[in-house]
C-alpha positions as CSV (number, residue, x, y, z in Angstrom):
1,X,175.2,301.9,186.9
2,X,176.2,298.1,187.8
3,X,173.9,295.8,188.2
4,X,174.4,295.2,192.0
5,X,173.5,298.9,192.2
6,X,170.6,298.5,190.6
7,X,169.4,295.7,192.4
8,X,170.7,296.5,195.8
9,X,171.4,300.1,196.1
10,X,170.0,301.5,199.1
11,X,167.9,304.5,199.1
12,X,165.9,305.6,201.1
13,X,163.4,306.6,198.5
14,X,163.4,303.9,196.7
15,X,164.6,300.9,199.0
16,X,164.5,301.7,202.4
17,X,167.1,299.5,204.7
18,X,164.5,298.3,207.2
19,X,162.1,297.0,204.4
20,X,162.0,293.6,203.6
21,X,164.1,293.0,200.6
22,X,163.9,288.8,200.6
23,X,161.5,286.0,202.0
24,X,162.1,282.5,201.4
25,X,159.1,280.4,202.2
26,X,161.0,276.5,202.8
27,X,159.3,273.2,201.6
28,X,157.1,272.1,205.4
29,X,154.1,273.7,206.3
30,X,152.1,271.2,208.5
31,X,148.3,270.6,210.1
32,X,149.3,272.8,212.9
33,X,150.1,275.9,210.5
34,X,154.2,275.8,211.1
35,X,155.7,276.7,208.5
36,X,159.8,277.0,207.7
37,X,160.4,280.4,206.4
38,X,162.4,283.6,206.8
39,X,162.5,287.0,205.9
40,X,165.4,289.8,205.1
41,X,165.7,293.5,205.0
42,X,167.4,295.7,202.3
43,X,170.2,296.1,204.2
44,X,170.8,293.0,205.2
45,X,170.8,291.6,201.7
46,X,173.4,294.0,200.4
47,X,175.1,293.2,203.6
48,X,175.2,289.4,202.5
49,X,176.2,289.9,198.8
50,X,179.0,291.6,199.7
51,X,180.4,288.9,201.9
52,X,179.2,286.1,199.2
53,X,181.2,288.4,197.2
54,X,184.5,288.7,199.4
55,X,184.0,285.2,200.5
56,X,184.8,284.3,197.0
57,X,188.2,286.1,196.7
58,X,189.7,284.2,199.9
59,X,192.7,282.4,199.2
60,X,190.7,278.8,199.6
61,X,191.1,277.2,196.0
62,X,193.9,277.3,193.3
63,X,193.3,280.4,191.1
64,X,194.9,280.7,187.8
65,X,198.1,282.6,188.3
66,X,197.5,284.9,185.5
67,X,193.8,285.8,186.8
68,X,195.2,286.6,190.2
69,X,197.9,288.8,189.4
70,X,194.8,290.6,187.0
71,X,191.8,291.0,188.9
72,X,190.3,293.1,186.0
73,X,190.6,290.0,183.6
74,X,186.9,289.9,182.3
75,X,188.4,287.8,179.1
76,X,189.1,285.0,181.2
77,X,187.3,285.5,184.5
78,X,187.4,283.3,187.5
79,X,184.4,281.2,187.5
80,X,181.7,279.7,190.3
81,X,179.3,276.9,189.6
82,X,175.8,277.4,191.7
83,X,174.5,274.2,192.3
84,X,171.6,275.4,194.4
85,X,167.8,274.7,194.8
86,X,165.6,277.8,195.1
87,X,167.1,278.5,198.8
88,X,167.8,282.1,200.5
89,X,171.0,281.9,199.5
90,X,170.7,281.4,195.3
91,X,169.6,285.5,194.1
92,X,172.1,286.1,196.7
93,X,174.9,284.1,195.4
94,X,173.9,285.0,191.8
95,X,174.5,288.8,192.7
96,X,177.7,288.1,194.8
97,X,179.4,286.0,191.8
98,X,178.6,288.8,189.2
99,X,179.8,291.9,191.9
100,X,182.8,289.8,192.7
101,X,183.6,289.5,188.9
102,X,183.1,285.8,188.7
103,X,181.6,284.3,185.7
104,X,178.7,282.7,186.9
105,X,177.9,278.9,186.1
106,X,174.3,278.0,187.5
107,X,173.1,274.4,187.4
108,X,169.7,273.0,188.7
109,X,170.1,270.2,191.3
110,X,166.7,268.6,190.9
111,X,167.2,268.4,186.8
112,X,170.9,267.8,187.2
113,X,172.4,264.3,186.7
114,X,175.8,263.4,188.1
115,X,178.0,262.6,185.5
116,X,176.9,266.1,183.9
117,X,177.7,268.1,186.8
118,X,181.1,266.3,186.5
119,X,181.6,266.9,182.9
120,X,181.1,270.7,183.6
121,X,183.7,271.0,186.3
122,X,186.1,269.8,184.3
123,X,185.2,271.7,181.3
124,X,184.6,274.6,183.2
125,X,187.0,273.8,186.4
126,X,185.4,277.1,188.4
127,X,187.2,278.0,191.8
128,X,183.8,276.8,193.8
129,X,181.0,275.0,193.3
130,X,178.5,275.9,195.9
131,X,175.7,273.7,197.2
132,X,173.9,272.1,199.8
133,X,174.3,269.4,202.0
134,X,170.6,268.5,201.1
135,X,167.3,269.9,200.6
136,X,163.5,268.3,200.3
137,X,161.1,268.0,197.8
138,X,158.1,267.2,199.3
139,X,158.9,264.2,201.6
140,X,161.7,263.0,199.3
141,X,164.9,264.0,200.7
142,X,167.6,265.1,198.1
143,X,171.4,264.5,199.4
144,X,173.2,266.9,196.7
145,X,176.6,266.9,199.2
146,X,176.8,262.9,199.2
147,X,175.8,262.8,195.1
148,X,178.7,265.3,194.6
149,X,181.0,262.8,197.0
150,X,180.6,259.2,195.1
151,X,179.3,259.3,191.5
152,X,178.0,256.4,190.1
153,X,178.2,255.7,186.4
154,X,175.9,253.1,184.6
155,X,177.1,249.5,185.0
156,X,179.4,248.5,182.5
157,X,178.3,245.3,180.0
158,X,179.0,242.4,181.5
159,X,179.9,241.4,178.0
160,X,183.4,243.2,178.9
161,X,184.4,240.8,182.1
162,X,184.0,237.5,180.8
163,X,187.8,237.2,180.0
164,X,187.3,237.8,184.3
165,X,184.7,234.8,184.2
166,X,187.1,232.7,186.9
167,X,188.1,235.2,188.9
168,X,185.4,237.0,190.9
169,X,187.8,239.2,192.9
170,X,189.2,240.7,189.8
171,X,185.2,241.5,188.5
172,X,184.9,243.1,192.2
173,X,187.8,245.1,191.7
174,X,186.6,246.8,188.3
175,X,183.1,247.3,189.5
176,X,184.5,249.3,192.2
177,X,186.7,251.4,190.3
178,X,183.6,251.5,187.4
179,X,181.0,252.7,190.0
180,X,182.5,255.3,192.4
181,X,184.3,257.9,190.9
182,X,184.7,261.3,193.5
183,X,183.9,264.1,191.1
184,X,185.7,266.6,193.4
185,X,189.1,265.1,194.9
186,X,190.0,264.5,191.6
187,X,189.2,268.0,190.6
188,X,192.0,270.3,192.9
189,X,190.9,273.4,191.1
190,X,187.6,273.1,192.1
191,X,186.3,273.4,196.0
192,X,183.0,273.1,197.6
193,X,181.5,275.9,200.1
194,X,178.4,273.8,201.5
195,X,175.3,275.1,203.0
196,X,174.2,273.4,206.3
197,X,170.8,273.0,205.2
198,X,169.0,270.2,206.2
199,X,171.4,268.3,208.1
200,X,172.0,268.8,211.9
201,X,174.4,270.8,213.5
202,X,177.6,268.6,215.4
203,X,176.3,267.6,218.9
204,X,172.3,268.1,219.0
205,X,170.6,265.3,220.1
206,X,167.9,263.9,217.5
207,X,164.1,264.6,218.5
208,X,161.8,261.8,219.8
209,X,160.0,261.6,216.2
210,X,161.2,262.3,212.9
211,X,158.8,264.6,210.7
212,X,159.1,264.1,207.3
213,X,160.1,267.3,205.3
214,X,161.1,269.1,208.1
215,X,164.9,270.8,209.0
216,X,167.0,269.4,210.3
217,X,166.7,266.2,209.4
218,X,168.3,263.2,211.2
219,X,168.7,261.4,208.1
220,X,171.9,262.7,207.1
221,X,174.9,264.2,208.2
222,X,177.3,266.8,206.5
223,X,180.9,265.7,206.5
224,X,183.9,268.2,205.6
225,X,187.2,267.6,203.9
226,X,190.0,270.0,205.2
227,X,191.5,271.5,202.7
228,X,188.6,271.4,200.3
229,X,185.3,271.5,201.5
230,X,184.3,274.9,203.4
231,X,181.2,275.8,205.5
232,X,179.2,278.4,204.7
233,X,177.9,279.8,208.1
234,X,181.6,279.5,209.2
235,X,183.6,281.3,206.2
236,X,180.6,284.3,206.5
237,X,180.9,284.9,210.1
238,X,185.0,284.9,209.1
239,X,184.3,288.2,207.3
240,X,183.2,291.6,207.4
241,X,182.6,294.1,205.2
242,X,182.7,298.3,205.1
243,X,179.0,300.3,206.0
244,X,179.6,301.6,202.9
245,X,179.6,299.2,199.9
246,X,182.5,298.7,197.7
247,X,182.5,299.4,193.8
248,X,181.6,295.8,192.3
249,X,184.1,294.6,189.3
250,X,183.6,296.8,186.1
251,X,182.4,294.0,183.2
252,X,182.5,294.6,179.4
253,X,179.1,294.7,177.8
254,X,180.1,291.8,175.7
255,X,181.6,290.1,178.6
256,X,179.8,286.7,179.3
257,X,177.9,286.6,183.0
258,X,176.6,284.1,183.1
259,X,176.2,280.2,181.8
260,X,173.2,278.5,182.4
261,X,173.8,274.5,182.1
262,X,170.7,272.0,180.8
263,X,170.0,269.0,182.2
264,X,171.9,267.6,179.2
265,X,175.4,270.0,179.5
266,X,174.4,272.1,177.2
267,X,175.4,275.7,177.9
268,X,173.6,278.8,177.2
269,X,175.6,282.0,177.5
270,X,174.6,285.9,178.5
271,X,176.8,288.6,178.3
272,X,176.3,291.5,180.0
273,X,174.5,294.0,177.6
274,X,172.2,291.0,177.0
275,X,171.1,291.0,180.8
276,X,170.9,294.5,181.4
277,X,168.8,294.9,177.6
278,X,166.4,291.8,179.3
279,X,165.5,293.6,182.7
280,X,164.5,296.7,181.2
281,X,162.5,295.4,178.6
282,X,160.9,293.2,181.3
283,X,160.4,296.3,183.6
284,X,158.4,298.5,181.1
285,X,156.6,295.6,179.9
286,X,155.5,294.9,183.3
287,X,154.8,298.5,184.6
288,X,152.7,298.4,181.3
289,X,150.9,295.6,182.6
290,X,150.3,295.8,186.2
291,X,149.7,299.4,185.6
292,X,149.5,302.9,187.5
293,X,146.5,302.0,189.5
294,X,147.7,298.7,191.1
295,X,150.3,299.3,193.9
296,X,152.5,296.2,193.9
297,X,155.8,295.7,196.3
298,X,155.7,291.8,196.5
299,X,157.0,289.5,193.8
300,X,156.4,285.9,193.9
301,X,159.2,284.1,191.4
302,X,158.5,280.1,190.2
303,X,161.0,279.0,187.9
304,X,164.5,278.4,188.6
305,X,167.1,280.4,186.4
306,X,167.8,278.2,183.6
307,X,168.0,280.7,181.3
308,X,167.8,284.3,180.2
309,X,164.2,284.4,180.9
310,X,163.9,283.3,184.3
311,X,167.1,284.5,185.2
312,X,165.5,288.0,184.4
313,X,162.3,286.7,186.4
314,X,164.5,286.2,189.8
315,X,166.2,289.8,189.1
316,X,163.3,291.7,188.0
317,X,161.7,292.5,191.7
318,X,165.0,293.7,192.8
319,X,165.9,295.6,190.1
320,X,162.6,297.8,190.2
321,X,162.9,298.1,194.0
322,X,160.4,295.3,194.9
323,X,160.3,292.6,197.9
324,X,161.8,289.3,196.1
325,X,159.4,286.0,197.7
326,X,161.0,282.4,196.9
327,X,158.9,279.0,197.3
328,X,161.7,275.8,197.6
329,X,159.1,273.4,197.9
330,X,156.7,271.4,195.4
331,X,153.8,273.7,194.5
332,X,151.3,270.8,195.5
333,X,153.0,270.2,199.2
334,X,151.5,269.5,201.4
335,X,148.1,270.1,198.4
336,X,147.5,271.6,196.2
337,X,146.4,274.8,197.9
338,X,150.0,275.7,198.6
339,X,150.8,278.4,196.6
340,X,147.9,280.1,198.0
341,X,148.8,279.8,201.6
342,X,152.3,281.6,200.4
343,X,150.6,284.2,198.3
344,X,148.2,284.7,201.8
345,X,150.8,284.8,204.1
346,X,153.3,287.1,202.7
347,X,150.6,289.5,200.8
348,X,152.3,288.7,197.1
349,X,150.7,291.3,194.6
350,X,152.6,289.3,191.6
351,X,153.2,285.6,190.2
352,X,156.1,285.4,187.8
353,X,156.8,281.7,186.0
354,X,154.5,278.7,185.4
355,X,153.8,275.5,187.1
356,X,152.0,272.9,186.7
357,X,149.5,271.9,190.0
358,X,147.1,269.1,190.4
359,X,143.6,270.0,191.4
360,X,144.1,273.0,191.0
361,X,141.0,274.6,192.9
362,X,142.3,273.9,195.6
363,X,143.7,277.5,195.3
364,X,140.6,278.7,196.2
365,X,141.2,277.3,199.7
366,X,142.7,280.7,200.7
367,X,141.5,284.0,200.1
368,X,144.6,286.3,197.8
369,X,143.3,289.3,198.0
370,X,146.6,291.2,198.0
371,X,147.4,289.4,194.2
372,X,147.1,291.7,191.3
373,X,148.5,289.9,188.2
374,X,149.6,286.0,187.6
375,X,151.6,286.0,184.4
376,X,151.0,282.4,184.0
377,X,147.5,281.6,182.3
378,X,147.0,278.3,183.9
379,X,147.3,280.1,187.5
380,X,145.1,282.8,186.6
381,X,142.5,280.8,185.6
382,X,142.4,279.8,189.4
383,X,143.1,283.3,191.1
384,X,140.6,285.9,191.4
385,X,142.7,288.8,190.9
């Protein structure tokens, strides 16, 4: 069995359609207890991956000729490049790319620099890089669209312009060219499907006060290329899909899934049987731990995917048939007491990943009642399970 199938299949002993499949809890939560957040049944997430997944195959970018005469290429697979923070849309995306039979390139925006993102497309040159227009961290508001748009490389020695000493216009003209480089127009392989995240839709008038932290924001805009830049919401409501779900694309066990990208550019590679091998181990080692006694349907995922192990992390809920919970936000936004308000709210029996919270007792601010087992040991110091 794929593993789509075994993260999404839906049975009605084991994951009913109506049951809550995904929640995203989003960065604001203020005084007045509103919080940005969301939640999605089974079926609707398998409804979703298999328009990610069909989304991917429309004839928006360049393929290479020889990958789209041979959709059953696993040796030299169509690639994607997820350039997402921990939104709604990233397990979604991740399953999509893998059922679609993309290799999938995954890149974390808040550890990311520029000028690596841009020496990965062109070493990598996947069909789409998909991202946001923006998301926040905290109150700081991170423009990943606009970073994407103008890249910025370190200023050259002035050392190398004195032969321009006399002529300022000439100096003017090799800053500009120096400093802002477009990493995609000059990429035509490559083309961005954009998620309307923060930014506000064309024609809505901006409130009377600006909150901080809070969607949309006023503070920027997203602005589409034709011919290269797609929205999301729009190329999703283009498409439909069967009630019944399509076979996903048959990969090799030594085919490589995935490539997880450092901060640096370093790649790490997992191939299929390596994935697979990961989530069961991870399964029996956590039935063995949470044990037969403690019923448990909510996970609670930290870390980003960076890597084998917490790329297993934001699988392993779905893949034993459990609600999948996401936190975007800074685990001491608004305090420190957030991760307990989220564990509250949406009854979260397990804490996968670490993280690192100031003043910590401020977990204690909410009763978790429903939490069974924090795998980190600084958290559980701080949890009463």
């Amino acid at each position: 069995m794929s593993l789509f199938k075994k993260c999404v299949d839906l049975n009605p002993n084991f994951r009913k359609p109506l049951d809550i499949g995904l929640i995203w809890e989003g960065n604001y939560w203020d005084d007045q207890d509103v919080h940005d957040c969301c939640d999605v049944d089974w079926d609707t997430v398998d409804i979703l991956i298999r328009k990610i997944s069909k989304s991917l195959h429309l004839p928006t970018a360049p393929e290479d000729s020889e990958n789209s005469e041979n959709p059953e290429n696993s040796e030299n697979p169509n690639k994607i490049l997820i350039f997402l923070p921990k939104i709604l849309q990233l397990p979604l995306t991740i399953l999509a790319g893998y059922h679609a039979g993309f290799q999938v390139l995954i890149m974390n925006p808040l550890t990311t620099k520029t000028e690596t993102l841009k020496d990965v497309i062109l070493t990598e040159t996947p069909k789409f890089l998909i991202t946001v227009d923006a998301f926040w961290q905290g109150q700081e508001l991170i423009e990943v669209k606009n970073s994407i748009e103008v890249y910025i490389p370190k200023i050259p020695k002035i050392q190398k312009f004195q032969k321009f000493k006399n002529s300022k216009i000439q100096i003017l003209e090799i800053l500009n060219r120096a400093h802002f480089q477009p990493i995609i127009s000059s990429i035509p392989s490559t083309q961005l499907l954009i998620i309307r995240h923060v930014s506000p839709n064309p024609g809505v008038p901006p409130p009377k006060k600006h909150f901080p932290a809070r969607r949309p924001s006023y503070r920027t805009q997203l602005d589409l290329h034709d011919g290269r830049d797609w929205e999301w919401s729009t190329v999703m409501a283009g498409i439909t899909v069967p009630k019944v779900s399509e076979d996903p694309f048959n990969w090799k066990n030594r085919d490589v899934i995935f490539k997880f990208y450092d901060g640096k550019g370093k790649s790490h590679p997992v191939s299929h049987t390596e994935l697979l091998d990961a989530l069961e181990a991870r399964k029996v080692g956590l039935e063995a731990k949470i044990g037969t006694k403690n019923h448990v349907e909510n996970f609670l995922v930290l870390d980003f995917p960076e890597n084998l192990g917490s790329l297993v992390d934001l699988l392993i809920p779905w893949y034993m048939g459990k609600t999948l919970t996401l936190y975007e936000g800074p685990p001491n936004y608004p305090d420190s007491s957030r991760l307990a308000q989220i564990i509250s709210k949406h009854n979260v029996n397990v804490v996968l990943g670490d993280c690192s919270i100031p003043n910590p007792e401020y977990l204690n601010f909410f009763k978790v009642p429903s939490l069974k087992f924090v795998e980190s040991p600084q958290l559980s110091n701080y949890f009463k399970s």
